[in-house]
N, CA and C atoms as a LAMMPS dump frame, in Angstrom:
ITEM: TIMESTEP
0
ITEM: NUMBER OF ATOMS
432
ITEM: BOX BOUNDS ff ff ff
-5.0000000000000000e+02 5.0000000000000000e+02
-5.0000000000000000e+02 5.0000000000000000e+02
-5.0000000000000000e+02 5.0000000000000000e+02
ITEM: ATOMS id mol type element x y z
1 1 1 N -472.337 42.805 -44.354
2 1 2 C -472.465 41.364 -44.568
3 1 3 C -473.783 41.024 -45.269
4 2 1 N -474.95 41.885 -45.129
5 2 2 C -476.528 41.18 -45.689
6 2 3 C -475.782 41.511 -47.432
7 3 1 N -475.286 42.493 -48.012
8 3 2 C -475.079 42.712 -48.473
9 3 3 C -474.521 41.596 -49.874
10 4 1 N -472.922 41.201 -49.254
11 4 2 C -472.345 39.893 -49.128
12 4 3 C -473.088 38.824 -49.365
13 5 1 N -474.163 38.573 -48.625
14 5 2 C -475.17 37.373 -48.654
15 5 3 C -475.98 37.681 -49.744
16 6 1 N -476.578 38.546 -49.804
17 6 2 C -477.488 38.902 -50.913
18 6 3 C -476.681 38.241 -52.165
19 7 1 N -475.571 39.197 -52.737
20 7 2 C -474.713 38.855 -53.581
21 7 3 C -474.199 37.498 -54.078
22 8 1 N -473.978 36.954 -52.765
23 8 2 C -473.639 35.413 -52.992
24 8 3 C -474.462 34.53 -53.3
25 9 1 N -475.838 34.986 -52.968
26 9 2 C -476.894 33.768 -53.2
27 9 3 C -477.556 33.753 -54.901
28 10 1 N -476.363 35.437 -55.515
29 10 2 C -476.701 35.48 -56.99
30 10 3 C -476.239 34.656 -57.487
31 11 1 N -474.974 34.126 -56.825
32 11 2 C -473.74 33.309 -57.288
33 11 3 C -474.03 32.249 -57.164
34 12 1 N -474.424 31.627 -55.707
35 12 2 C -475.049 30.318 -56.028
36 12 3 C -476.209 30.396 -56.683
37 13 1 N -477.04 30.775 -57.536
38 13 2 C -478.134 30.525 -58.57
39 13 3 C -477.159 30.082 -59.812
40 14 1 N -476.361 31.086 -59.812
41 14 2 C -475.518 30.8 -61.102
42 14 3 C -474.861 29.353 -61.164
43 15 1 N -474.257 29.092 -59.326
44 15 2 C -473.666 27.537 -59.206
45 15 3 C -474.44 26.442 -59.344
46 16 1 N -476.373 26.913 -59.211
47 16 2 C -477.018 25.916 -59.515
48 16 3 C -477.824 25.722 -60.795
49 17 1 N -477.304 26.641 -61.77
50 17 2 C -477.373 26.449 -62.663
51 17 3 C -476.172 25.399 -63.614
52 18 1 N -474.958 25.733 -63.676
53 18 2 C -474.067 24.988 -63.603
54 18 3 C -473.73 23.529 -63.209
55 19 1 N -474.596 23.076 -62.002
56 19 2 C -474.645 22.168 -61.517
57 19 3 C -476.254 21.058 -62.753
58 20 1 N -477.128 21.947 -62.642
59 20 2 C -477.852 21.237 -63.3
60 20 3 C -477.358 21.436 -64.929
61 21 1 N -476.769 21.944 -65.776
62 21 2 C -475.924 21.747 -66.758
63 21 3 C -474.399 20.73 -66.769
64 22 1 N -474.477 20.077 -65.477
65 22 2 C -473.503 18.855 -65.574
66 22 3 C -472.237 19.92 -64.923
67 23 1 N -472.374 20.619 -64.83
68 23 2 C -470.483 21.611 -64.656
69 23 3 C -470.515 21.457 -63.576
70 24 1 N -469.433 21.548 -62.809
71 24 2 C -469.001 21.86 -61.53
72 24 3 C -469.735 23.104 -61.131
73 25 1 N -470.428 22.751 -60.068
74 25 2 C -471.212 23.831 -59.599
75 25 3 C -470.006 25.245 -59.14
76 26 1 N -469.886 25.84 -59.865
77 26 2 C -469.079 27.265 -59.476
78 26 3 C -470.31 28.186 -59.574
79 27 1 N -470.222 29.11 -59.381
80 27 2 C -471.17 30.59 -59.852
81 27 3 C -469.856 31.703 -59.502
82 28 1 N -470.961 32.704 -60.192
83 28 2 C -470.111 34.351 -60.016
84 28 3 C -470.916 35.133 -60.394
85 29 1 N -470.764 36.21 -59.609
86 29 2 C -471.131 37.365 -60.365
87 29 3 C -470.119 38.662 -59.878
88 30 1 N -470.096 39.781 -60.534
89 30 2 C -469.026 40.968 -60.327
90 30 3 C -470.352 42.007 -60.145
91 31 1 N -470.244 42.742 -59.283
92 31 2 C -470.939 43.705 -58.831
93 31 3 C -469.776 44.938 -58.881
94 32 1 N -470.379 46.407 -59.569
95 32 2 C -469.984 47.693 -59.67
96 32 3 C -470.38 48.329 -58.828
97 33 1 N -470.453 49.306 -57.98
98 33 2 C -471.208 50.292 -57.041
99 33 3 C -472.76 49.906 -57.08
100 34 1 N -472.847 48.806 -56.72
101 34 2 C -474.324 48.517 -56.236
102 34 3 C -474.989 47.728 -57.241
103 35 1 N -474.414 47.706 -58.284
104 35 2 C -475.217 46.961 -59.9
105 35 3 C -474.526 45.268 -60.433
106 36 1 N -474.849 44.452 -60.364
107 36 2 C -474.713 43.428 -61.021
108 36 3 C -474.439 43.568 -62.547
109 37 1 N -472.36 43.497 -62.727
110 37 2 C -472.715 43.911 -63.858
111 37 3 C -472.124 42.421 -64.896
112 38 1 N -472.02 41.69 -63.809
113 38 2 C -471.594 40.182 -64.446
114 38 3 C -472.204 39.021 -64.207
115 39 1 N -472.683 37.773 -64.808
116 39 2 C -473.382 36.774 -64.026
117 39 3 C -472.377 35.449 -64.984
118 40 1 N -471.786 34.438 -64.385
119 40 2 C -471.48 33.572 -65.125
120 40 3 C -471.406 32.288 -63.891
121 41 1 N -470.898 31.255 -65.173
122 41 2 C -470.823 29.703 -64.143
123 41 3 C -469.633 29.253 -64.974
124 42 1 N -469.264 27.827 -64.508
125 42 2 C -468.59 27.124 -65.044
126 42 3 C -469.049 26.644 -66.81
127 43 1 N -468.282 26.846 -67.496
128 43 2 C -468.447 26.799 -68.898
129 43 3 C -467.641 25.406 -69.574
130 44 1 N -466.641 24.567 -68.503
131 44 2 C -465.719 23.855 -69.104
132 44 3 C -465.821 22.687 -70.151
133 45 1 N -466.818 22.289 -69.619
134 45 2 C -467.864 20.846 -70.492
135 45 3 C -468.525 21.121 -71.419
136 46 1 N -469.421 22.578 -71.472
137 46 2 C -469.959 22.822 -72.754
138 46 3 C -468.704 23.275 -73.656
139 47 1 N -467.793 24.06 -73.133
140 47 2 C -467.257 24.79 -74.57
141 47 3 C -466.243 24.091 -74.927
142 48 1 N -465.839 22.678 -73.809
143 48 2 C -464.608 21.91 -73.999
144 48 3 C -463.361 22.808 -74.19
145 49 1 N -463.593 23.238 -72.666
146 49 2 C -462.446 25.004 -72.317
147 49 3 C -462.058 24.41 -71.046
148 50 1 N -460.766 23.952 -70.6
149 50 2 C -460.462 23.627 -69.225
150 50 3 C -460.22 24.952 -68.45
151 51 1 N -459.964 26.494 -69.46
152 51 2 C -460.164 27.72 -68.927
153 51 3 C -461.751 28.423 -68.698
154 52 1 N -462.525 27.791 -69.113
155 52 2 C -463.799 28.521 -69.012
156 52 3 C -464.881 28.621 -67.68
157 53 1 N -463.573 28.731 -66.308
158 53 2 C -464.153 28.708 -65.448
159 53 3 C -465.279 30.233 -65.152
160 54 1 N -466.286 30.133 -64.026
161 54 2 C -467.157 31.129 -63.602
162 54 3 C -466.135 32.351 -63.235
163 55 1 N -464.919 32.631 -63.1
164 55 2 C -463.993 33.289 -62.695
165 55 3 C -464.053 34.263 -63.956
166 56 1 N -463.431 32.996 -64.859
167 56 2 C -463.004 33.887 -66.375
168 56 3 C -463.985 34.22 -66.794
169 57 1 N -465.187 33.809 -66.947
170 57 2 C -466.202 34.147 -67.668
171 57 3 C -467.037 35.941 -67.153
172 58 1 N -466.743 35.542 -66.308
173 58 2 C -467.164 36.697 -65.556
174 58 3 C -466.331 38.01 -65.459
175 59 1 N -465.105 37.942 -65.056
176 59 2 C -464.46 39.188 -65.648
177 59 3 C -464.178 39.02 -66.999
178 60 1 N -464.43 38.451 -68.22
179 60 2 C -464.888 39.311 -69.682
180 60 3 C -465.694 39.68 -69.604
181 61 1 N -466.715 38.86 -68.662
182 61 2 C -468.216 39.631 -69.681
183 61 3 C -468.56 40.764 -68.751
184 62 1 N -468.06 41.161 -67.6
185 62 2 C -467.534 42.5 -66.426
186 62 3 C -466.928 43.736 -67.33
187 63 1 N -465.175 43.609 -67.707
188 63 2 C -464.449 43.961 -68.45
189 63 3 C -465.475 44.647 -69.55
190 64 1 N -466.398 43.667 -70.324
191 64 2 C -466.858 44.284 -71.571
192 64 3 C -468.116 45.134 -71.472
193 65 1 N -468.859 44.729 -70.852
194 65 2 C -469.62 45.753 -69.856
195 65 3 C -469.171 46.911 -69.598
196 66 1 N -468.12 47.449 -69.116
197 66 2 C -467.694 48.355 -68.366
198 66 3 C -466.777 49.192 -69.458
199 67 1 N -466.47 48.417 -70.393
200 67 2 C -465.442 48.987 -71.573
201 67 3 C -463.966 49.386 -71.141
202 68 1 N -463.546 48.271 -70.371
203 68 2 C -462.118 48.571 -69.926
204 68 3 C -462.012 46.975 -68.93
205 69 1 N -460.551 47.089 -69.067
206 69 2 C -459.947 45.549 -68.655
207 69 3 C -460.036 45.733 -66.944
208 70 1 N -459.729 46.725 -66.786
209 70 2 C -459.602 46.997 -65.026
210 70 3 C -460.937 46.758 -63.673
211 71 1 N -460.869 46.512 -63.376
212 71 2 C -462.134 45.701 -61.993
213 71 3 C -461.952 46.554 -60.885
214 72 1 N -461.527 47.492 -60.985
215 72 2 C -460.534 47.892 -58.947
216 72 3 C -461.701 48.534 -58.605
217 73 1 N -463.126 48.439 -58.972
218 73 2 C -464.031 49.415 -58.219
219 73 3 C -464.948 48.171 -58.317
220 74 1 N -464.818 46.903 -58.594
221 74 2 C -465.79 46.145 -58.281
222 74 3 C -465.066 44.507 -57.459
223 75 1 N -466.267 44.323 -57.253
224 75 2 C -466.718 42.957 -56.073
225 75 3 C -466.848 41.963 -57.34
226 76 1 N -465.928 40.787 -56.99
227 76 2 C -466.15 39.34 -57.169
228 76 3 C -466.398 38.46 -56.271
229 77 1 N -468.114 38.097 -56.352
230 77 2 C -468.919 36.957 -55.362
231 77 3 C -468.587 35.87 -56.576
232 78 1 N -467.714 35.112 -55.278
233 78 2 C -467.418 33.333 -56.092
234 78 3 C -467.689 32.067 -55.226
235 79 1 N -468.369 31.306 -55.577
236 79 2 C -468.919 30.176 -54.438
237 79 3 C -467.778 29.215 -53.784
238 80 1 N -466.732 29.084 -54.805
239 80 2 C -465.986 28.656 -54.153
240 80 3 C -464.221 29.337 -54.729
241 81 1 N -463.14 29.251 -53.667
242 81 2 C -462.093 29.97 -53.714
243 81 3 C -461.661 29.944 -55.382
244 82 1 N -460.936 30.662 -55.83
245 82 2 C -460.477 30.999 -57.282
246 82 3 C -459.124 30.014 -56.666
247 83 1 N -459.416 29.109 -58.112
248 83 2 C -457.872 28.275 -58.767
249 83 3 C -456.216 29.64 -58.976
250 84 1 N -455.573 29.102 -58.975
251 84 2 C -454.334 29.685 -59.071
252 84 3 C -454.503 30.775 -60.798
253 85 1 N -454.978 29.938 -61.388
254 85 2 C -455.464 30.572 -63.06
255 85 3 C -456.155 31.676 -62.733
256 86 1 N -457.828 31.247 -62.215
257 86 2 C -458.368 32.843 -62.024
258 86 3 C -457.863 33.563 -60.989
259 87 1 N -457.101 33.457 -59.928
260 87 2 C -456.406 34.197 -58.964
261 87 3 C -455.769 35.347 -59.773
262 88 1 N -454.727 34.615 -60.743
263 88 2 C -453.873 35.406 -62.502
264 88 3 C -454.487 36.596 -62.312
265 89 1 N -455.806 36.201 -63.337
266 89 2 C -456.519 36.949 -63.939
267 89 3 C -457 38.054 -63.051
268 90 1 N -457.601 37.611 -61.894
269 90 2 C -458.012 38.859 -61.434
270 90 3 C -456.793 39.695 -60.69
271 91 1 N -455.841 38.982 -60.38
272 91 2 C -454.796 40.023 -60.604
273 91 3 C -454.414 40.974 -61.305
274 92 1 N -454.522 40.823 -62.495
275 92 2 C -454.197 41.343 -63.946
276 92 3 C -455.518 42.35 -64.1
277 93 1 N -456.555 41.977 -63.675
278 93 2 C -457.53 42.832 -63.624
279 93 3 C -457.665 43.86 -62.233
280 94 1 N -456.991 43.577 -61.189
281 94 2 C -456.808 44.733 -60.825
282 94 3 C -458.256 44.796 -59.64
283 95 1 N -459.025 43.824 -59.75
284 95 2 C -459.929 43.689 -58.579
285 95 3 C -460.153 44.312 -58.021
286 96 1 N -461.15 44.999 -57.127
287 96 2 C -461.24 45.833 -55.7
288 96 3 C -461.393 45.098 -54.682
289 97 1 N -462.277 43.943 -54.832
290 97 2 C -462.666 43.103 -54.178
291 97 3 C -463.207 41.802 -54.48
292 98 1 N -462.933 40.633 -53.602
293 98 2 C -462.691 39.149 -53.863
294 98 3 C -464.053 39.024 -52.759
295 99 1 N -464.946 38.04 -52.654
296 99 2 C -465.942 37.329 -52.373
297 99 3 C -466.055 36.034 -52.187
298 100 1 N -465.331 34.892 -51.589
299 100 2 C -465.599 33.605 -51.863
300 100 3 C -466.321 33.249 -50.932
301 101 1 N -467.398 32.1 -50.57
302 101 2 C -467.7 31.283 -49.982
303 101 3 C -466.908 29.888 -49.459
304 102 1 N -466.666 28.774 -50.084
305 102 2 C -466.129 27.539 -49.919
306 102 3 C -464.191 28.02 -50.317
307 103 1 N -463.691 27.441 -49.536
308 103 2 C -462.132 27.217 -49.322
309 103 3 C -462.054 26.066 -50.204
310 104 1 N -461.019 26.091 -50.898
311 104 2 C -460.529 24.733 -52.08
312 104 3 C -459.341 24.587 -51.257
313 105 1 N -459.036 23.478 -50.598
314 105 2 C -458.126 23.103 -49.874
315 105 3 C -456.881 22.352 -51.21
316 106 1 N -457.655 21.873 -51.976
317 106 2 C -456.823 21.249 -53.414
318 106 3 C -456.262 21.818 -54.509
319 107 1 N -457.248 23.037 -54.6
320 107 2 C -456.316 23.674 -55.78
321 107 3 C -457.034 25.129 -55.756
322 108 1 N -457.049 25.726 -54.555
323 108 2 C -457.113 27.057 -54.068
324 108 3 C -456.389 28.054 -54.454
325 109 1 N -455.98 29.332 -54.793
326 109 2 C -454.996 30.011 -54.688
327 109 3 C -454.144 30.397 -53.495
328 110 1 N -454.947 29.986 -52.348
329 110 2 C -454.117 30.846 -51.302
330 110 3 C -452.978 29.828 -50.646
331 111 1 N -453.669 28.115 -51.274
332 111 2 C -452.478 27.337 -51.28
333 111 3 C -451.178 26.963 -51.595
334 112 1 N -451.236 27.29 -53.089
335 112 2 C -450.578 27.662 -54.034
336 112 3 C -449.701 28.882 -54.773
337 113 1 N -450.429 30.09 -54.302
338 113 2 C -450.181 31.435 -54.983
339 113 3 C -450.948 32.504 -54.338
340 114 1 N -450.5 32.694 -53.225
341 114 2 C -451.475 33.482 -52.398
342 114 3 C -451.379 34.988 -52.266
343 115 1 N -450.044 34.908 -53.307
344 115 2 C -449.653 36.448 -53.692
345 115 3 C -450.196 36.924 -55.396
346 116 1 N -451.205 35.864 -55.632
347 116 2 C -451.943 36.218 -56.826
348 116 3 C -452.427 37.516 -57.211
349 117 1 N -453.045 37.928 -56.455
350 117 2 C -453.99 38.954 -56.317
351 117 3 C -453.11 39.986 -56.681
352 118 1 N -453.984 41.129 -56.953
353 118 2 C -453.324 42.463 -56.769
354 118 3 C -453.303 42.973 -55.2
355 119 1 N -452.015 43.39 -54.737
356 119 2 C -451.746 43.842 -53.608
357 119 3 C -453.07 44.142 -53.122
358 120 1 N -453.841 45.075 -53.369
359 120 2 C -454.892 46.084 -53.119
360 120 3 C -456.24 45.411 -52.765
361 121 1 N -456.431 44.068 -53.776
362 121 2 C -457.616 43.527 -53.407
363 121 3 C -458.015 42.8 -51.773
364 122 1 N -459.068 43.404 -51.592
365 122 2 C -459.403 43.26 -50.414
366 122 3 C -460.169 41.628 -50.325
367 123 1 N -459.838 40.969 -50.01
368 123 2 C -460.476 39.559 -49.597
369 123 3 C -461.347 39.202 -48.326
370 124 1 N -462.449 38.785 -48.616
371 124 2 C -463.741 37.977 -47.732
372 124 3 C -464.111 37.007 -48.112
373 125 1 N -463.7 35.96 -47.226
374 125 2 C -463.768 34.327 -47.061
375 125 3 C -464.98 34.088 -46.307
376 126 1 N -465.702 32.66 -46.682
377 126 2 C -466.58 31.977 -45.857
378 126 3 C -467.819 32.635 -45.698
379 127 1 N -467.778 33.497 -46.593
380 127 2 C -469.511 34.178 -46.918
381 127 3 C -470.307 32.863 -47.852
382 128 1 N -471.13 32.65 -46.786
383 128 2 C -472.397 31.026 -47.161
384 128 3 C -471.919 29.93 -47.63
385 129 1 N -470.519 29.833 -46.284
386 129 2 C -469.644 28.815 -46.816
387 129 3 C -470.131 27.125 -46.739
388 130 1 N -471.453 27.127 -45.417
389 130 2 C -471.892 25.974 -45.55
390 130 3 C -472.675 25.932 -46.759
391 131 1 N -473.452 26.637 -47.14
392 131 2 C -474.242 26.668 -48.619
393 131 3 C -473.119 25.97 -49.99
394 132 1 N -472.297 27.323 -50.018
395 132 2 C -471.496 26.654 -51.361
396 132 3 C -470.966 25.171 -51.113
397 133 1 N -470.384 25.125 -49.788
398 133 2 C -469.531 23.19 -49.832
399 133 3 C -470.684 22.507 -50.301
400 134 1 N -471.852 23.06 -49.486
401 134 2 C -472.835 21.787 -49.678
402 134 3 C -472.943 21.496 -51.039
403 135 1 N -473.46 22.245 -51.855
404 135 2 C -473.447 22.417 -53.367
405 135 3 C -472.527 21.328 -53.949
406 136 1 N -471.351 21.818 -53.516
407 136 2 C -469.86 20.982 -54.023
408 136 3 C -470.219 19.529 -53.765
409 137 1 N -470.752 19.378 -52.491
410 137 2 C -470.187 17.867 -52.144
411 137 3 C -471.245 16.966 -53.125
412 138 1 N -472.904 17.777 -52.958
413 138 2 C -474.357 17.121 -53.52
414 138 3 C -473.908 16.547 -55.223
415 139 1 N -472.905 17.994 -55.657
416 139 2 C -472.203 17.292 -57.06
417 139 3 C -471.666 16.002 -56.935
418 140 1 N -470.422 16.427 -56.158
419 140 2 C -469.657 14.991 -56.51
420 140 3 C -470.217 13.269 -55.978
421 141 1 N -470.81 14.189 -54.872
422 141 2 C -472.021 12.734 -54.386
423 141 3 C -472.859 12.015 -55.587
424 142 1 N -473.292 12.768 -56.76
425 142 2 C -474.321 12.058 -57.396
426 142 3 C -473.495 11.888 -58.326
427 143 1 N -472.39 12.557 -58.503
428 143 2 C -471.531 11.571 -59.702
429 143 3 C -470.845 10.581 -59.567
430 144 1 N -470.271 9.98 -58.324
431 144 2 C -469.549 8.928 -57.899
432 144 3 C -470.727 7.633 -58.177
């Protein structure tokens, strides 16, 4: 678990970066056998990409790193649960392991598509789950 935490608090840097760039505070990062080999955030507002979530961004720039489409030996730390879209993707990529903090009760995958994943990927929920909501809510609080 320190582990987990460590990892996640890469992710929320990334979500508070994102957040102070106007995006929906998401973060990510993909970790390989011990190495950080991805760091991304929400991209949707700058690139005017309703796909350019911290999800996607992160397994390409993982994927290209690594020189192959497949993930099954690495960790995705995500601040909050993957949408049904990046659920897809990291299906398709073949994941080893999933990381979220905050539950999306609205448009979660496990609401929606909870057979997203690749069979194999191992899932851990609610790692610095009061951290990431908080994040979430401090957004939508100062934009209302």
């Amino acid at each position: 678990m320190a582990d987990d935490n460590f990892y996640m608090r890469k992710a929320l840097e990334e979500a508070r970066r994102a957040f102070d760039e106007g995006e929906i505070p998401v973060g990510a990062v993909v970790v390989c056998r011990g190495t950080i080999i991805a760091k991304a955030h929400n991209l949707t507002e700058r690139l005017i990409d309703v796909t350019a979530h911290a999800e996607m961004q992160a397994i390409t720039a993982a994927a290209s790193e690594l020189g192959g489409k497949y993930l099954n030996e690495c960790t995705l730390y995500v601040t909050v649960e993957p949408c049904i879209m990046c659920a897809g993707a990291l299906g398709w990529s073949q994941l080893g392991r999933l990381v979220f903090g905050a539950s999306d009760e609205k448009r979660g995958y496990q609401c929606f598509a909870p057979q997203a994943l690749h069979p194999r990927t191992e899932v851990v929920q609610g790692v610095m789950e009061e951290e990431c909501t908080q994040l979430m809510k401090d957004f939508f609080k100062e934009r209302r």
